[in-house]
N, C-alpha and C positions, 0 to 999 in steps of 0.2 A: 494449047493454052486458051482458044479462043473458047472454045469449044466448051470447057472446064470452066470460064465464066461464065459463058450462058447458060450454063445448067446451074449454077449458083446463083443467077437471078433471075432464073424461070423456081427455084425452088422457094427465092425469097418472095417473089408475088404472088404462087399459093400459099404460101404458110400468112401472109397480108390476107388474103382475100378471105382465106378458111378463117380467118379471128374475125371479120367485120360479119361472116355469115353467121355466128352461132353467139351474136349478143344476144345477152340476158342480163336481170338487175338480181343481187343480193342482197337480203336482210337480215343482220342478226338480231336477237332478242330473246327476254323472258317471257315462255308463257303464264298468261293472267288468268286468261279465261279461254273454256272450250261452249261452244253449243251447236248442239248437231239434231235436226228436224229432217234429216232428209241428205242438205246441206249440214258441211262442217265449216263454223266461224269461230277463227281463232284470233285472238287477241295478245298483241306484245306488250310487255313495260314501259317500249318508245311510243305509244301510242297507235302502232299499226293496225291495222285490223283485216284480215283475210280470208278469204271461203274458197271451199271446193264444192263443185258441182257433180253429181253422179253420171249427169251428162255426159261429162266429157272421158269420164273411163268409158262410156258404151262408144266415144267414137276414137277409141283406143290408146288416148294419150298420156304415153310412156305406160302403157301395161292395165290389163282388165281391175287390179283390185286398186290403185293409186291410191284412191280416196283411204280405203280403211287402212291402208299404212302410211300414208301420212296422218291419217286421225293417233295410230296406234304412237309414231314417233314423238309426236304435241303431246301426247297422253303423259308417253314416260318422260318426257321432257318439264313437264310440270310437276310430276310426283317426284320428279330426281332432282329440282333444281337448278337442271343445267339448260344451260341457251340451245338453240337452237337455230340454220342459219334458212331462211326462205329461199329459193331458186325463183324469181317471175321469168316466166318465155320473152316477155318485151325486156327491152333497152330502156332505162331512165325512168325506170318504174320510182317515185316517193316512197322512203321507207317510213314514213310516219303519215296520219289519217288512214281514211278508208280504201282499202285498194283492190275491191271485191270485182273492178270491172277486167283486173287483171290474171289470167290463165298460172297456174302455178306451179311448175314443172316439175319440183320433188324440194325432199326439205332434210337437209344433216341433221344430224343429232350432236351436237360439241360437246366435247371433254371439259371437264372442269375448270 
């Protein structure tokens, strides 16, 4: 019996700890506007505003081409109408203003 508890709360303070490890901020929204120089800045209806860097595919993060599919996701995202949701890598990221100093880990495409 004892036994059988503490593996129920050795399980409950990784499954605690594993949620406090992998915060990240969510944003939904319409895309407005795309512009891509290099860099891709995308623009929500709530007023966000967000970039990706090609940088940061070369120092591997979440997969070599990230940028051009999440350009491609914003893309059909705007031609389709439909929202789309942001991923930021931080905690507590503002989902309105400018938030180009925050890393952006991948982006949904939502259903109508």
């Amino acid at each position: 019996m004892i036994t059988r508890f503490r593996s129920i709360v050795a399980v409950s303070l990784l499954m605690a700890s594993s949620t406090a490890a992998h915060a990240y901020t969510e944003c939904t929204g319409n895309v407005t506007r795309i512009w891509n120089d290099g860099t891709t800045w995308v623009w929500f209806d709530t007023g966000l505003v967000w970039g990706l860097w090609p940088a940061d595919d070369e120092q591997n993060l979440n997969g070599k081409d990230r940028s051009k599919n999440i350009l491609a996701l914003a893309t059909t995202a705007m031609v389709s109408g439909r929202s789309v949701t942001v991923r930021f890598v931080n905690d507590g990221v503002s989902c309105s203003g400018q938030q180009t100093a925050n890393k952006v880990w991948g982006l949904y495409l939502n259903s109508m």
